[in-house]
N, C-alpha and C positions, 0 to 999 in steps of 0.2 A: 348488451345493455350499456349505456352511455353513462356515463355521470350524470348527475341530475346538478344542476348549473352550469354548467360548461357548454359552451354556446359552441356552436354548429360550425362556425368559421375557425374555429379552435381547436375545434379536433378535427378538422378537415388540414388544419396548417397542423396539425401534432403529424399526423398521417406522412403528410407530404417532407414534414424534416426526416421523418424516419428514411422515407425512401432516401432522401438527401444524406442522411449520414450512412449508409448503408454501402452509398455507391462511393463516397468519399472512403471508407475504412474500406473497402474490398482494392479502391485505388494504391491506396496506403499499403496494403498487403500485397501487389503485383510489384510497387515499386521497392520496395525494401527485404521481399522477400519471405515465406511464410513464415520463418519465425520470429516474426517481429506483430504476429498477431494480437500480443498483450499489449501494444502499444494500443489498440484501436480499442481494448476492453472499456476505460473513462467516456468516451462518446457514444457507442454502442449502450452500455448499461445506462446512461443515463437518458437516452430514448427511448430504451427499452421499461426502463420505473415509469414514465411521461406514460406511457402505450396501457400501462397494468394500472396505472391513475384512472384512465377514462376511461377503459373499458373492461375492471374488474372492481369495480367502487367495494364492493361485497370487502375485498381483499385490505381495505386501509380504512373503513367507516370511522372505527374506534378502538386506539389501543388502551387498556388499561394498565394503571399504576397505582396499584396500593386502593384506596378510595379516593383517588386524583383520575380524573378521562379526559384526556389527552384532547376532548374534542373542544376544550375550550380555546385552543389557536386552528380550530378545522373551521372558524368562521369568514378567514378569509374568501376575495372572490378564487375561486379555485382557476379561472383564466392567468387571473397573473403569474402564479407560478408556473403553470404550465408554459409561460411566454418565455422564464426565464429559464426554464429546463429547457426548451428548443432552443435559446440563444447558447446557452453554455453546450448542448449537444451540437452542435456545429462547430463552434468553438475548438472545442476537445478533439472531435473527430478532423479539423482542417490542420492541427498542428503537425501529426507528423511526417504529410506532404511536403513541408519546405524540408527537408532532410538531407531529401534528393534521392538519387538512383543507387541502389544497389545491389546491380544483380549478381556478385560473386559473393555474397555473404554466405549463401549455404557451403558454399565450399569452407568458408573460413571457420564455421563455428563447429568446433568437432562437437562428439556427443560426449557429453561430460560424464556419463557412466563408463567413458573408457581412460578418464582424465583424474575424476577425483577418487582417491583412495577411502574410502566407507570407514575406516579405523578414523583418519585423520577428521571427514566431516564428522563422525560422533563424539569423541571427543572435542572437537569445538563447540557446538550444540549444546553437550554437557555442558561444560565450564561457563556457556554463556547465560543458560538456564539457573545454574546455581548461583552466580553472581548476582543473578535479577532475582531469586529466591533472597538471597543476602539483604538486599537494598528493600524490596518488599516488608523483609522479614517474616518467616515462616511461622509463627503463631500468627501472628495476623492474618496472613492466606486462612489460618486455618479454621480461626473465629475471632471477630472484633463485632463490635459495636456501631461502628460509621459505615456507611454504606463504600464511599471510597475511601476509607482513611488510612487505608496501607500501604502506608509506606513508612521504613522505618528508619533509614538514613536517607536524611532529607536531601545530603552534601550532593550524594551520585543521582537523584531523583533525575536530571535530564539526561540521565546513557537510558532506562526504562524502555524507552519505544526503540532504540537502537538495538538495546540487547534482546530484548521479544523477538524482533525482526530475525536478528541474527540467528538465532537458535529456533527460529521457522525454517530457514531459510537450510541452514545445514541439515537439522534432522529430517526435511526432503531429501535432499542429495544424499544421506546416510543410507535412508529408505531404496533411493530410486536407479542407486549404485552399488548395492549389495544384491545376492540371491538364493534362494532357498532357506536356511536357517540361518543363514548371517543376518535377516531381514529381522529377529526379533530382539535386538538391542533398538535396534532404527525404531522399532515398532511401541518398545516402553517409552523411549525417548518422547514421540510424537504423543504418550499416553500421559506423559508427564506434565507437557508443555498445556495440553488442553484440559489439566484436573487445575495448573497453578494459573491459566487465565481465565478459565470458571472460578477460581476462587477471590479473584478481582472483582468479578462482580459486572464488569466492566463489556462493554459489547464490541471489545477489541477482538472478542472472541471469532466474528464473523468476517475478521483481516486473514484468517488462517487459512482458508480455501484460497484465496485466491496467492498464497503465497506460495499455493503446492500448486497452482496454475502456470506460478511461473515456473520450477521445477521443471512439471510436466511436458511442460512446452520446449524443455531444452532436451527433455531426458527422450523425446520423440518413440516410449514404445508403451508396448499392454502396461507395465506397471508404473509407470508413470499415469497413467490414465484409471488403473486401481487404487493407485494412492489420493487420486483426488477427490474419487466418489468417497472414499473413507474420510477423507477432509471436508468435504461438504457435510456429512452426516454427522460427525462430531461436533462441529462448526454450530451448524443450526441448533442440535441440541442442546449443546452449552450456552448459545444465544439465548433461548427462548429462558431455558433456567434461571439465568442473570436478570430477564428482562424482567419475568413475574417475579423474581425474588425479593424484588427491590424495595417492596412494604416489610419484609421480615421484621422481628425484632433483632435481631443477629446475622450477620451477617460473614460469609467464608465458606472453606468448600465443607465442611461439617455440615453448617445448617443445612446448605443448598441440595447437600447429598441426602440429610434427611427428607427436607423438604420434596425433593423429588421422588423419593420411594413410599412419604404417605401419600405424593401426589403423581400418580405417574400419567396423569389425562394429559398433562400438559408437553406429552410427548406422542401419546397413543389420538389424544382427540383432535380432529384436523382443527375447528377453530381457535385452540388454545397454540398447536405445533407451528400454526403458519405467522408467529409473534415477530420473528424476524424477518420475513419478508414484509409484514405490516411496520416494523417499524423502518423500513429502508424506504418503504413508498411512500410514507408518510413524510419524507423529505420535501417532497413539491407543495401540500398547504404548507408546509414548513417555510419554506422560501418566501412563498407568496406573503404569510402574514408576516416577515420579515419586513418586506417591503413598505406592507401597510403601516406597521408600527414605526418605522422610520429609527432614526438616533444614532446613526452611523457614518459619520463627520469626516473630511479630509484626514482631522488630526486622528481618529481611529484607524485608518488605513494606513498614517504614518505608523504607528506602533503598532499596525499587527505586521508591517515589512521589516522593521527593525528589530532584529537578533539580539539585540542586549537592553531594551527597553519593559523588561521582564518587572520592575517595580513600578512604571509606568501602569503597565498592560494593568497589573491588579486591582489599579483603585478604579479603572472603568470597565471591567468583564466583567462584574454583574447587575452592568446596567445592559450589558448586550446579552440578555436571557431573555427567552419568551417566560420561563419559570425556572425552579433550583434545579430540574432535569433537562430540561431542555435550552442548549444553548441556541444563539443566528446560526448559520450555514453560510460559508463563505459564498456559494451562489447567490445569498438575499443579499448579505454586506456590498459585495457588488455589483452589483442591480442596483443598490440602493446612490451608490456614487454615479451612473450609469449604464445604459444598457451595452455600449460600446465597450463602456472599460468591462464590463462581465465576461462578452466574447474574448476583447484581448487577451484578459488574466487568464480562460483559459485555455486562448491558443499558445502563449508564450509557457504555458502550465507542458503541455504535451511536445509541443516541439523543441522545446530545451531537453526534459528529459528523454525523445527519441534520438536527439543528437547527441546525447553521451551515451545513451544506451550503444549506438552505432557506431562511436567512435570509441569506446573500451572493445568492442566484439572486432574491428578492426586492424586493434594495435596488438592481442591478443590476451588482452586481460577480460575473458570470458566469465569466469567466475564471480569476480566484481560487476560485470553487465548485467549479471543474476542481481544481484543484490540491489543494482540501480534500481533494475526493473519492477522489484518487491516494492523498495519504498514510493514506489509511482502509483503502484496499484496502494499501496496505505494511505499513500497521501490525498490518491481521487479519494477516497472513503472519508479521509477526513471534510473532505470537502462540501461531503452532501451532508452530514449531518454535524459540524463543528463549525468553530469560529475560524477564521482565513489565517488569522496566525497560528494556529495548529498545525495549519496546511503548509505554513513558509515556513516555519521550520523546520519541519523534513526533508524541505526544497532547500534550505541552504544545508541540511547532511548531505544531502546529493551530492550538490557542488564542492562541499570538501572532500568527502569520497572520491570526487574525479580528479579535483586538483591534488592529492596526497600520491594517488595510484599514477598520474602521470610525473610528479615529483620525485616517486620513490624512481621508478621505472628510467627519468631522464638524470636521476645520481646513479643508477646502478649499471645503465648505461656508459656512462661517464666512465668509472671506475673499471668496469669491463676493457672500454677502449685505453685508457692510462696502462691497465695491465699487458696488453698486449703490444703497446707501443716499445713499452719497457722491454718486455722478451725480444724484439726485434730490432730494436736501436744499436746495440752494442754490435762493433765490427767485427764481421765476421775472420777470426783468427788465421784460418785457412787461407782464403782469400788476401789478406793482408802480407802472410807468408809468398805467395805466387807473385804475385805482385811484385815485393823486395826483390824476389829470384829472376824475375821477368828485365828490371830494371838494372844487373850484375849481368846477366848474359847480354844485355844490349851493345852494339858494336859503338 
């Protein structure tokens, strides 16, 4: 069954990019190697939500919020978005082509269950969980009043999406580098992380699979591949919980936990379970009535690129709301400047972060190509349903991430070589003696 508006030439061109990015990301993957398959996940997924738009309508009609239906911005034409989901899926999917060739990478990327130490990733994990517990603050996770309003030291509020990241990102490798009963620290850990971003409130929650994607894809075996089905599961359930919570009077993981056990259809009934998939799909009218509503100016694009224009940005985001829930999506933003700048933003979006990804797995900082690779997949996400300066600021974490790891790496370097010049400089005594004796026996 078709979407009903969506005209004939439009899903006959949705059709045909699919095929077009399909064979782009399988290029992508010959040329750089199969584990570099998460680079192709932002083009593939986002033809892939296009594909479930038109031919699963059933799937995204109407999300509810509270007594708010969500169907009041599904009045856009549903072509337009659709237009700009095939421009950005091409997009996406051509960037990490220019990279270039790299067929000895499999050699180079060891498997990191034989690299990272399970004690050292849980404890980091820990500490970084606790910290963003700290900044949160922990009565607040646990009942407050505002639907987002926890956070309780304002000062550290922008490390938040770094330190999430981070303590995803380890308590995989905790998980996917342990074995047998070593796995049930790794395993509170991972249980910890997904009770305190249920208690956000917040649909961060559904960044967590794909951050055990990335894992998975380096950790190359069965449990790596168990750990993500158990990330998808807790993922969407926490999602969907968050998403219908959101009318509560109270809000944290108390209510939500109540909430869920006088209500548990919303996990057991397929139309209430499938909440987070409806609200990802729902990205494309999303776009589209971006476009229609227009209000997204040169000088908006100047400050959503600019990194310290933070008091700027406030007095004009919340005129870039479709309503108080729903922000633009950097794919409408845009679109709304042009359809060309849309492709660029996100071929220069993929191919910058495939070339650090490829160039940390290169020089052998592996472990940090992990973590690029996380904030790539957080950052597409922000992309489909957030405002474009959400998205660039992740993207300039990246870029200091890269520039700090190859800083640290060309001082330590440095120091390395200075130490050894040192041991080797000094003449050798022995030789200086032979010499004297060489030059007394001379006739």
């Amino acid at each position: 069954m078709i979407r009903e508006g969506v005209a004939l030439g439009t899903t006959t061109s949705t059709v045909l990019v699919a095929v077009l990015v399909s064979c782009l990301s399988l290029l992508a993957i010959k040329r750089l190697g199969r584990q570099s398959w998460p680079l192709i996940v932002p083009g593939t997924a986002t033809c892939l939500v296009a594909l479930i738009y038109v031919f699963w309508p059933s799937l995204s009609d109407v999300i509810q919020i509270g007594s708010l239906e969500e169907r009041v911005w599904f009045s856009a034409d549903p072509n337009s978005g659709l237009a700009i989901f095939a421009v950005a899926s091409v997009g996406l999917a051509s960037g990490p082509l220019v990279v270039g060739r790299q067929r000895t990478l499999a050699a180079v990327v060891p498997k990191l269950a034989d690299t990272i130490r399970p004690g050292f990733a849980l404890a980091a994990g820990s500490l970084l969980i606790a910290f963003y517990i700290y900044i949160r603050g922990f009565d607040l996770l646990l009942d407050r009043e505002n639907y987002l309003g926890a956070i309780n030291v304002s000062a550290f509020a922008p490390l938040i999406g770094p330190l999430l990241l981070g303590a995803m990102v380890f308590s995989g490798l905790a998980f996917c580098s342990a074995s047998g009963l070593r796995r049930l620290p790794a395993i509170a850990l991972i249980t910890v992380i997904v009770a305190v971003v249920t208690a956000t409130g917040s649909r961060s929650l559904g960044l967590y699979p794909l951050i055990l994607i990335t894992v998975a894809a380096v950790m190359r075996g069965r449990v790596g591949k168990i750990s993500l089905g158990i990330a998808v599961t807790l993922a969407f359930m926490g999602l969907n919980v968050a998403l219908a919570a959101r009318s509560l009077d109270r809000h944290g993981l108390l209510p939500y936990v109540d909430f869920l056990v006088s209500d548990p259809a919303i996990i057991t009934d397929w139309e209430r379970s499938t909440g987070a998939i409806r609200n990802i799909v729902s990205s494309v009218p999303l776009a589209g009535t971006v476009l229609e509503q227009g209000g997204f100016s040169l000088d908006n694009l100047r400050l959503s690129l600019d990194p310290f224009g933070a008091e700027a940005w406030s007095a004009v985001s919340d005129q870039l709301r479709i309503h108080a829930y729903v922000p633009y999506t950097a794919f409408g933003e845009l679109a709304l400047i042009s359809f060309p700048a849309l492709f660029l933003g996100c071929f220069l979006f993929t191919s910058g972060c495939a070339w650090i990804w490829k160039d940390l797995h290169t020089r052998g900082h592996h472990l940090w190509a992990i973590v690029a690779l996380a904030i790539l997949l957080l950052s597409y996400m922000q992309m489909l349903q957030y405002n474009l300066r959400s998205t660039t600021r992740l993207l300039y974490f990246i870029l200091l991430l890269y520039l700090g790891v190859r800083a640290f790496a060309l001082a330590s370097g440095s120091r390395s070589n200075s130490r050894t010049m040192r041991r080797s400089s000094p003449p050798d005594k022995l030789e200086a003696r032979l010499s004297v004796g060489r030059k007394r026996g001379a006739p």
